[in-house]
Residue frames relative to the residue before (quaternion, step in Angstrom):
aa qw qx qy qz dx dy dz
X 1.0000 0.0000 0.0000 0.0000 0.00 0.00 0.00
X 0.4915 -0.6772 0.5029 0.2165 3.56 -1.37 0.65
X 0.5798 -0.5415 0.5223 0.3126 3.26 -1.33 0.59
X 0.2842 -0.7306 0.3424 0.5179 3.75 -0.65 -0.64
X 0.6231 0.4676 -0.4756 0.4086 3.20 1.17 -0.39
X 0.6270 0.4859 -0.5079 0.3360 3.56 0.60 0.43
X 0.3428 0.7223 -0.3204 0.5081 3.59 1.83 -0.35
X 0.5773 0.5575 -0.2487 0.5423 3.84 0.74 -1.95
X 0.6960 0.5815 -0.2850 0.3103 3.24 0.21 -1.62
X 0.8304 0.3738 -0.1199 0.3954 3.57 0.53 -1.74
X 0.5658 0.5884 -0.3702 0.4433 3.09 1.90 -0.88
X 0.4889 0.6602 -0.3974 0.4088 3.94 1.09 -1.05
X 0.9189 0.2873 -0.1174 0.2437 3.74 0.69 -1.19
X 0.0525 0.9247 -0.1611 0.3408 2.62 2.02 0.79
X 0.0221 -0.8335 0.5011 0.2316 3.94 -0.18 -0.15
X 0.4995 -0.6333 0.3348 0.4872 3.88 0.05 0.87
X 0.3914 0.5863 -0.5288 0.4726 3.82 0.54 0.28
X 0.8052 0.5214 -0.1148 0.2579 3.47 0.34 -1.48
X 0.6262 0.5932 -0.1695 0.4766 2.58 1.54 -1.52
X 0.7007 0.4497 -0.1350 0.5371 3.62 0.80 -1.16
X 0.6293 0.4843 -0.4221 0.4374 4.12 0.95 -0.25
X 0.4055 -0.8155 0.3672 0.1889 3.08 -0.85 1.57
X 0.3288 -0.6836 0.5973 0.2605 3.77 -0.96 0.79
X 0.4651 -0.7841 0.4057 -0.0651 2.78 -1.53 1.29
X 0.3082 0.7828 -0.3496 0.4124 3.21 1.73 1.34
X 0.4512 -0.6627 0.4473 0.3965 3.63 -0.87 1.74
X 0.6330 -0.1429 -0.7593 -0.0488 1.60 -2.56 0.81
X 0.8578 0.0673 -0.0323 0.5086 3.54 0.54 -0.93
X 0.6662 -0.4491 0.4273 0.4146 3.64 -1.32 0.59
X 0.1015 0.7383 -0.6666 -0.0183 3.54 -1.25 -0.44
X 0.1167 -0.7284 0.6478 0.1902 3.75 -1.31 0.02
X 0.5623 -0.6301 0.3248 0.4258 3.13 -1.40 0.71
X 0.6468 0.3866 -0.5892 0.2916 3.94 -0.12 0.24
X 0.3929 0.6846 -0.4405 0.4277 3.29 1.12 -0.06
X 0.6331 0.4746 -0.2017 0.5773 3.69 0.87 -1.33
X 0.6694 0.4953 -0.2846 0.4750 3.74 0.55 -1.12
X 0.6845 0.3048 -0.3137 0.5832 3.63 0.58 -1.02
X 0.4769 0.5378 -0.4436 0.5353 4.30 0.49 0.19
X 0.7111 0.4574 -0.1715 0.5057 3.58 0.31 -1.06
X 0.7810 0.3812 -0.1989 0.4530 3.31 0.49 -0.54
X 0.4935 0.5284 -0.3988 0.5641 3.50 1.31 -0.32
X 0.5793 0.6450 -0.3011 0.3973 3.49 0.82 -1.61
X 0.6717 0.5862 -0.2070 0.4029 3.84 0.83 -1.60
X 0.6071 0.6156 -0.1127 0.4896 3.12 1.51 -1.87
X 0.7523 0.3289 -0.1323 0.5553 3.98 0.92 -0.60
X 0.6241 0.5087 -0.3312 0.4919 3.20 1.12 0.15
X 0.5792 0.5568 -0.3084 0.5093 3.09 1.07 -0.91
X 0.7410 0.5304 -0.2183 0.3490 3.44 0.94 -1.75
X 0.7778 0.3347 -0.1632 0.5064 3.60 1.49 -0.43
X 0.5358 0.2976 -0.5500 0.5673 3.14 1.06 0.77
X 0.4172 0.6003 -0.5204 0.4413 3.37 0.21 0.75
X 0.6269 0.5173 -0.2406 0.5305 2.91 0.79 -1.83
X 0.6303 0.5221 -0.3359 0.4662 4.12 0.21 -1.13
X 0.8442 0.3240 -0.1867 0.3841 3.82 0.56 -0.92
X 0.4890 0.5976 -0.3624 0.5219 3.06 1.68 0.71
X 0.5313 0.5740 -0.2879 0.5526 3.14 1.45 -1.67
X 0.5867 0.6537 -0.2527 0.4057 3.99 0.27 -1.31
X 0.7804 0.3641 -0.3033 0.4080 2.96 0.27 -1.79
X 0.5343 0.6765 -0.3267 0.3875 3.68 1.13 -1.46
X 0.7527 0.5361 -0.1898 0.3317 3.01 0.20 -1.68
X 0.5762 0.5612 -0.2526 0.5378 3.31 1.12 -1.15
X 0.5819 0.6291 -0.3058 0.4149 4.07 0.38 -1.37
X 0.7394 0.5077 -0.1009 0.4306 3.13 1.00 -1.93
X 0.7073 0.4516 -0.2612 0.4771 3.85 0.96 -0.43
X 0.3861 0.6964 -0.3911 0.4615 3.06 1.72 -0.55
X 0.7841 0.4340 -0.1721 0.4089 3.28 -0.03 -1.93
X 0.5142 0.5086 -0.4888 0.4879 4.21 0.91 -0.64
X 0.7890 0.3360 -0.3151 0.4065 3.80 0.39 -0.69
C-alpha cells in the first residue's frame, strides 16, 4: 500500500486522461481523481476533528481548573 503523500505525488504527474481512466478493482471501478477528491474530503474531516479534540481539550482542561 501507498503512503499518501506519495499517492499526491503520482497523482500530480498524471495527464488528465489518466487521472479520469477508470481502474478496474472489485467491487467497483473508480479513477484516481475520484480517489483524490475521497482523500481530500478525508483531509477536510480530519482537520475538522482535530479541531473539534482541541476544543473538547481546551474545555475539558477549563473544567479541572475550576475542581481545584
Amino acid at each position: 500500500m501507498i503512503s499518501k503523500h506519495v499517492f499526491y505525488r503520482m497523482f500530480d504527474k498524471l495527464s488528465r486522461e489518466q487521472r479520469f481512466a477508470l481502474i478496474e478493482l472489485p467491487p467497483e471501478p473508480t479513477s484516481f481523481f475520484v480517489i483524490f477528491q475521497q482523500l481530500t474530503q478525508v483531509r477536510k474531516q480530519i482537520e475538522f476533528f482535530e479541531e473539534k479534540e482541541r476544543q473538547l481539550l481546551k474545555e475539558a482542561d477549563i473544567g479541572f481548573q475550576k475542581l481545584q
